[in-house]
N, C-alpha and C positions, 0 to 999 in steps of 0.2 A: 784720388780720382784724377785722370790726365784729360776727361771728358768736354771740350770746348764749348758748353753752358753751363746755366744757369742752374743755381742751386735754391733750397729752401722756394719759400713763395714765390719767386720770380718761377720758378722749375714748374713748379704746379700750375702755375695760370698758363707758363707757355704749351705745357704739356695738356690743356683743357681745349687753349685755344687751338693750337695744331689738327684734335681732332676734330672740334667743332666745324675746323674748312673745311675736314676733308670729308665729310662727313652730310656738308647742308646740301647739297643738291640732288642725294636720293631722296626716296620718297619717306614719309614718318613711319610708315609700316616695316620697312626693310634696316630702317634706321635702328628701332627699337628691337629687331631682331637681331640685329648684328652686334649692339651695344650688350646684350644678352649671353652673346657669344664669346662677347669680350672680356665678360663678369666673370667668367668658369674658372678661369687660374692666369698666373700669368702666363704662362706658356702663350694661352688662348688670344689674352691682350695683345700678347707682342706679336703673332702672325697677325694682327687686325690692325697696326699702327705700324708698317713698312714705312710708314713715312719719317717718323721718329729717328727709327735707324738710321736713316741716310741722313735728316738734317742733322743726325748726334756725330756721325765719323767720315760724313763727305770733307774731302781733303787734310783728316787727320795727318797730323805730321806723322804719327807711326809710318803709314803707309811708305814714305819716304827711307823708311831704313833698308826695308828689303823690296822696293819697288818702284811705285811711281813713276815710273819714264816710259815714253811710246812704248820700250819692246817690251816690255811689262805687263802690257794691256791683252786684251783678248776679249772674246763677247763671254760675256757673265750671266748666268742662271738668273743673279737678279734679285729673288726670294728665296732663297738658300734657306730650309731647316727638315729638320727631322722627319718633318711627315709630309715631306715634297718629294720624297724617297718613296716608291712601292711597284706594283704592278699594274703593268699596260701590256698591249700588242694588241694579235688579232692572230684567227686559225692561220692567214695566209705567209705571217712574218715572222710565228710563232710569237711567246708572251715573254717579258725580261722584268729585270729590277733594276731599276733607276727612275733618275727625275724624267717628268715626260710634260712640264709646264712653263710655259718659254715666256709668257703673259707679259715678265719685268723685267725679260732681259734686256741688254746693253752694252755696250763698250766700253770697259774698262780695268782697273787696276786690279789681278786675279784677286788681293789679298781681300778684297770688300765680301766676293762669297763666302771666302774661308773663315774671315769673324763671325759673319753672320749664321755660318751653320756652327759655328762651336758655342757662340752664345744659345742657340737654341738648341745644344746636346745638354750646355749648361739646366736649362728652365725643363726640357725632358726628363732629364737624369734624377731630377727632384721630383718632378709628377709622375711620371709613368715608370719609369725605371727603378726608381729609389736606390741610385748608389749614393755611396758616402764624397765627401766633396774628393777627399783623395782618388778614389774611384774614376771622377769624373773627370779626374785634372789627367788622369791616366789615359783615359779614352781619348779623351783631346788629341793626348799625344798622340798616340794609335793612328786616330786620323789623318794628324797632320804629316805622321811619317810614311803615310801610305800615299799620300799627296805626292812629296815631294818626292819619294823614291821613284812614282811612277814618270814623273815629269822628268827626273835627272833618266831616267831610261831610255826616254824619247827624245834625246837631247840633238840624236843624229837626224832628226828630223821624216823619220819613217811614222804612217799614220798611226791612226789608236786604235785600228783594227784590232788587234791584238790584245787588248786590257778588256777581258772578259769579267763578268761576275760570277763567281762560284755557287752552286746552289746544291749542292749534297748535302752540305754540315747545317747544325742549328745557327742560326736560328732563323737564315733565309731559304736555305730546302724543304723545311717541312711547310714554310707559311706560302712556298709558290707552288708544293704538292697540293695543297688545302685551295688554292684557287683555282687552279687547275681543273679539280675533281668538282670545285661548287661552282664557279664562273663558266659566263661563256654566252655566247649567240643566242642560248635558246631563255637562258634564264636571264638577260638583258631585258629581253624583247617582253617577258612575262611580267617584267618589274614597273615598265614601262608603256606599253601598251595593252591593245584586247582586241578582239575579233569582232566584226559587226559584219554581217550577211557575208561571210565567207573572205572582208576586207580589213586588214591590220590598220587601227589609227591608234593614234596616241587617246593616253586613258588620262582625259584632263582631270579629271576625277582624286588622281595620284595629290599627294600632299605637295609635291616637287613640278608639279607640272601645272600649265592654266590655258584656257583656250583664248585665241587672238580675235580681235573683231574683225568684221570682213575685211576692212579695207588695211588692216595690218596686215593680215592673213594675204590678199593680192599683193599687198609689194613685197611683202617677201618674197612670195612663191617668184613673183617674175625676175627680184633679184637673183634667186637661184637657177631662173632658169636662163635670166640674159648676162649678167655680170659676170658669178662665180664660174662655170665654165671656163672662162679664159684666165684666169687667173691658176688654172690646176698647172703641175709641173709637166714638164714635156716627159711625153710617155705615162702619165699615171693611167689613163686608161687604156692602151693599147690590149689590143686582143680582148674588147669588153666588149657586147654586146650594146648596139645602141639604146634601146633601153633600160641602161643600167644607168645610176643616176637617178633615173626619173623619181620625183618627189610626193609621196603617197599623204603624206598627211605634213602639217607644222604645229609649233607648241610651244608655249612662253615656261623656262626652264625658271623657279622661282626658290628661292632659300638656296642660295649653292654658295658654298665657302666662308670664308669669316671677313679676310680682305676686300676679295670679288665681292663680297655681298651689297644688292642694290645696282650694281651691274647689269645693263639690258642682253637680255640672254637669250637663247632660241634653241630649239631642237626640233631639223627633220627628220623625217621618216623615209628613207629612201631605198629601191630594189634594189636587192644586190644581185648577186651574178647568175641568179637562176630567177624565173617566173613562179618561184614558190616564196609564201611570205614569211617564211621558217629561217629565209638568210638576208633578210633585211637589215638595214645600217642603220646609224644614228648619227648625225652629221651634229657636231656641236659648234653652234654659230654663237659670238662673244663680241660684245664692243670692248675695242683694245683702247686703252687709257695709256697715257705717256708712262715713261717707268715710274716709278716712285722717286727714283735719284735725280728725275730732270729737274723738279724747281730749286736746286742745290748744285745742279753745272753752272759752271761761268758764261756771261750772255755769250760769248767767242763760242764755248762748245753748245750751248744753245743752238744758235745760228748754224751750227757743221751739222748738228744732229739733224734741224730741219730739212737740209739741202739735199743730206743722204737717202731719207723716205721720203716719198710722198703722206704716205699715213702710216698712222702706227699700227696698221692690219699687217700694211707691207713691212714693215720692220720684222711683226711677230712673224711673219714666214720666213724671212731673212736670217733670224735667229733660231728658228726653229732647224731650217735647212742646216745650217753652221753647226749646232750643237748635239741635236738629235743621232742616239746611236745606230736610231733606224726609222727609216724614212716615214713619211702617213701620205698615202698617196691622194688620200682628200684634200691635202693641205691645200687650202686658195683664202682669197676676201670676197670679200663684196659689200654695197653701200648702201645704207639706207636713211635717206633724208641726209644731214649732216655727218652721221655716224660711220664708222669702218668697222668693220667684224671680223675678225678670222674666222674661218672656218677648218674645223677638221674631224676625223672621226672620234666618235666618244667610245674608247676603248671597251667591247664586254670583257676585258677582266681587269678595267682598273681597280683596284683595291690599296687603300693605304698598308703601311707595315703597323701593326700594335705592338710597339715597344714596350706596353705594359706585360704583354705574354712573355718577353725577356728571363728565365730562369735564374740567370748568374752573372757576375763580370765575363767570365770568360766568352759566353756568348755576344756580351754588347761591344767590348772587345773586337769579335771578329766583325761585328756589323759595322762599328766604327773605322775601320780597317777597309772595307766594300765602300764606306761613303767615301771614305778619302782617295780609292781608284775612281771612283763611277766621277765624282770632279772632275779629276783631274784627266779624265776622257773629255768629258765635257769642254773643258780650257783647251786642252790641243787639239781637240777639233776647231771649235772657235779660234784661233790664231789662226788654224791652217787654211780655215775660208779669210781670215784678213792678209794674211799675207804664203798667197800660192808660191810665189818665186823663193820663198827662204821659210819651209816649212816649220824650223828648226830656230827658228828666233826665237820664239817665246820659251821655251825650255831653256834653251841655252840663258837667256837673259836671268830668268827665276834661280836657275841651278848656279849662274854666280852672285845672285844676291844674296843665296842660301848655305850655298855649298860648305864651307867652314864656318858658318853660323849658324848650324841648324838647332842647337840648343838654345840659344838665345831666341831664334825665331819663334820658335815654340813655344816656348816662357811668354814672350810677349804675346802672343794669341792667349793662351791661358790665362794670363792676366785679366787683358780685357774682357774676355766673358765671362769668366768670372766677375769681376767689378760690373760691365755691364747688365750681367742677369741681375744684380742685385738693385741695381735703377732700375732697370724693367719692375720688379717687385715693388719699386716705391711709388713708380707712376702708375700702377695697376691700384695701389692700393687708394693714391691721389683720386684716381676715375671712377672707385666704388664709392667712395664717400661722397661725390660728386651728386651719383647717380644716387646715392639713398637720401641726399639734402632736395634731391629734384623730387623724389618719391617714385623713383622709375624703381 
């Protein structure tokens, strides 16, 4: 293990205590829901303990072999794994595959995504997947050569326009026909609301959904209707009609995610571009939390992180802008009481990918192949919003840390997730015996 903690009993009590912090300030309802979530396998643990991650490899010396200096850096996805991958858009932008969740991005050293989504191909590849370890040590690869090929490409500093996702072959063209054909505006709107005297509100009634008391229900509404406004990007509404926007109904979004979970959440109801209630939106409003990697920067990038946002609403649209292969023209904040929210629209065809639907190597293969573009789109957009005047730095920087190394690169990524999923496995296994000595 090269892991810079604590082993045996010291490992388990830090690993109890860690979630206990991060963990006591939602509510016991949301708490034992999420701990639930966390019980299912590891895979499930380890998207629920981001936190882990970053205090386990924040400032690993690995990092330092192929990285670590300013031009290195870029804004990073954050929460990198497997089923942070699927489908978004909307009829106007049409629907893609890639990540579409900026929650824990941040600035810094590209390699921190790149572990973190192979350690989580590693903990898939075993639950959903079921390849052999050789299999998976293969796909790794896959990934990480489709990374870095695409990066040495863009080296001349030209955008990422051009690093498409292919969606013909298995096993991403059939699952974006299948949403395609089942998603969409009208089967959102059904899943989600219902009709009362001829008017769409929200159906708090839904298992996902809960009604706000009046005086929640007012400050919302009027943070939506004085704050968010000025916070949309210049032109998202142009050529709208003034009553689009307008806010028909609100609604406290409850059980959502396994990380997020316990997070104060919101969903409006708003008209969309015609006076029929058939193309109504869903604005998904979220208190944005510091990343997971902030209590593990140094006080110096502490204090830069602070100076750069005012909140981390205004970060998550900062990041979203930078990273996003296409835009959400909801994108805005706004405040309630102490809290920051982002705001943006709740895709009708998000849909994760089921890697367990997987046939063969050959197909996870080519999917692991799409993660390692759809990244590394990601990364050089992100540099290219840090630095406009020299688009071309951060490829160039990566492509010579890599350039005649790239087998050793790779090795060392396999390594560690490898080795890491297998800690992941012991502290999952720590927090079930945990949770059956408490009787939960």
């Amino acid at each position: 293990m090269n892991f810079p903690f604590f082993t045996g009993s010291e490992r388990e009590s830090l690993v109890l205590a860690e979630i206990d912090a991060q963990n006591r300030d939602i509510s016991d309802a949301d708490r034992a829901r999420k701990y639930a979530k966390m019980s299912k396998s590891a895979y499930r643990f380890f998207r629920g303990t981001a936190h882990l991650y970053w205090r386990d490899h924040w400032n690993d010396w690995r990092h330092h072999r192929f990285g670590g200096v300013f031009d290195s850096q870029t804004w990073l996805q954050g929460d990198a794994h497997v089923y942070n991958f699927g489908a978004y858009g909307d009829d106007r932008q049409g629907v893609h595959y890639g990540m579409d969740d900026f929650d824990d991005a941040f600035i810094g050293d590209y390699q921190y995504d790149l572990w973190r989504q192979a350690i989580s191909m590693v903990l898939d590849a075993d639950e959903n997947a079921e390849l052999s370890t050789k299999k998976t040590r293969r796909a790794i690869r896959h990934f990480l050569s489709a990374y870095l090929d695409t990066v040495e490409d863009h080296a001349d500093g030209r955008s990422a326009d051009d690093i498409h996702v292919k969606y013909i072959k298995k096993p991403i063209g059939p699952f974006m026909r299948e949403v395609l054909a089942e998603e969409g505006v009208a089967e959102q709107l059904a899943k989600w609301t219902v009709m009362k005297d001829g008017e769409r509100l929200f159906d708090t009634e839904y298992k996902k959904l809960a009604p706000l008391s009046a005086s929640e229900r007012s400050e919302l509404l009027k943070a939506l209707a004085e704050d968010y406004p000025e916070t949309l990007q210049p032109g998202s509404i142009e050529g709208r009609d003034a009553s689009h926007f307008a806010v028909k109904d609100v609604a406290r979004r409850v059980n959502a995610g396994t990380g997020s979970l316990g997070v104060a959440r919101y969903y409006a109801l708003v008209q969309g571009a015609s006076d029929s209630p058939d193309d109504d939106i869903i604005l998904d409003i979220k208190s944005q939390q510091r990343p997971s990697a902030y209590p593990y920067m140094s006080t110096a990038d502490r204090r830069k992180w602070r100076k750069s946002f005012k909140h981390e609403a205004e970060r998550h649209a900062h990041a979203f802008i930078a990273l996003a292969d296409h835009a959400d023209e909801y994108l805005g904040w706004l405040t309630l009481g102490d809290n920051h929210f982002s705001v943006r629209q709740r895709s009708p065809y998000k849909e994760d990918f089921p890697t367990d639907d997987i046939d063969d190597f050959k197909e996870y293969r080519r999917l692991s192949r799409q993660w390692g573009r759809i990244l590394a789109r990601e990364h050089i957009r992100g540099a290219h919003a840090l630095r406009p005047d020299d688009p071309g730095c951060f490829c160039r920087a990566v492509t010579a840390f890599t350039g005649d190394k790239r087998e050793a690169f790779k090795s060392q990524v396999v390594t560690l997730a490898m080795d890491y999923a297998e800690q992941v496995g012991r502290d999952h296994a720590v927090f079930l015996a945990h949770r059956a000595g408490d009787g939960d």
